[in-house]
C-alpha positions as CSV (number, residue, x, y, z in Angstrom):
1,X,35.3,8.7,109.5
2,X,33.0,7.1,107.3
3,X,31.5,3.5,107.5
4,X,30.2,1.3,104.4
5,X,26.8,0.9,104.8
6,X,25.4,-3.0,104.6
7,X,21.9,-4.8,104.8
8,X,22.8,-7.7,107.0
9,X,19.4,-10.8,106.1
10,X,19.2,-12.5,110.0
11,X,16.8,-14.9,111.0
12,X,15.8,-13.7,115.1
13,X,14.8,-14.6,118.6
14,X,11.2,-13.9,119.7
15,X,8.1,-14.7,121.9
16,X,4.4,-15.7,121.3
17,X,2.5,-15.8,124.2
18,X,-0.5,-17.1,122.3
19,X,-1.1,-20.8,123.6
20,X,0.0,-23.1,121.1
21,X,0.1,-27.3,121.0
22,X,3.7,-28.9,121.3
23,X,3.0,-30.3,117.8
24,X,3.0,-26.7,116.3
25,X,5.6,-25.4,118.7
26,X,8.1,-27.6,116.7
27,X,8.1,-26.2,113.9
28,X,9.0,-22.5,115.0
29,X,11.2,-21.1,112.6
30,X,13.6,-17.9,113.4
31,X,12.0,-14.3,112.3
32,X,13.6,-13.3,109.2
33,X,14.7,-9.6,109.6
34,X,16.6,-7.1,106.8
35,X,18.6,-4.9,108.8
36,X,20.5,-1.7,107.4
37,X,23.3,0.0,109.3
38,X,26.8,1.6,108.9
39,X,28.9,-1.6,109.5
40,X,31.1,-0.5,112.5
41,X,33.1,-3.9,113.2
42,X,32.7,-7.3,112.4
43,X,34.4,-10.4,114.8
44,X,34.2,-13.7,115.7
45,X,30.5,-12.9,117.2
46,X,29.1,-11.2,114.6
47,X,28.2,-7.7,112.9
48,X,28.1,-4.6,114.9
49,X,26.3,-1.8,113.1
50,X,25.2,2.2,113.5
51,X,22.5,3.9,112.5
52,X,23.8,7.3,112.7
53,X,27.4,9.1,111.9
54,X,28.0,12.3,113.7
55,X,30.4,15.0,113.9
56,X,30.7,15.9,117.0
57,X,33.3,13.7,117.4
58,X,35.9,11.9,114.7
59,X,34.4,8.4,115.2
60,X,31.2,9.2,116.7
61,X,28.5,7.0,115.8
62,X,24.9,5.9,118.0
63,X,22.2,3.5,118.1
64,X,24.5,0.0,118.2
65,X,23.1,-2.9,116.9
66,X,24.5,-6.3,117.2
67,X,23.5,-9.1,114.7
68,X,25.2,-12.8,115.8
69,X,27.2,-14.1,113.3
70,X,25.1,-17.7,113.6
71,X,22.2,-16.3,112.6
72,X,23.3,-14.6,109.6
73,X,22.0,-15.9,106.1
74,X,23.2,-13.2,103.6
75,X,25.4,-9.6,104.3
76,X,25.3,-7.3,101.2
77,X,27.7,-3.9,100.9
78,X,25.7,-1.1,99.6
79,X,28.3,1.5,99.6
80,X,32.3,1.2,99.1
81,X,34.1,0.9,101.6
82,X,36.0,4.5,102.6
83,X,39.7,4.9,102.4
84,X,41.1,5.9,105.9
């Protein structure tokens, strides 16, 4: 089977461990992130994408990535998506 393939725009988690003054702290924002996968499943959580299709088996697929769905800002379909 074949997946559509999507760039999913997320805004992510991550650390500093530079020191840093409360004042500045305050204003972290989330890491914006473009993210390009075969979209696998989508549900009340969010996007779960693939970077790879193989044959080996009829849905086989590896490398999962899950993207929350409240974190999402913009999901655009690059291919159409297959008939089953």
């Amino acid at each position: 089977m074949h997946y559509p393939i999507i760039v999913v725009d997320w805004g992510d988690a991550f650390i500093d461990t530079d020191d840093f003054d409360v004042k500045d702290a305050a204003k972290t924002t989330p890491v914006m992130r473009r993210t390009v996968g075969f979209l696998i499943a989508k549900n009340k959580h969010g996007y779960v994408l693939a970077t790879d299709e193989f044959a080996k088996k009829k849905d086989g697929v590896s490398a999962k990535m899950f993207v929350p769905l409240g974190m999402v800002k913009r999901v655009t379909q690059m291919t159409p998506t297959p008939e089953e």
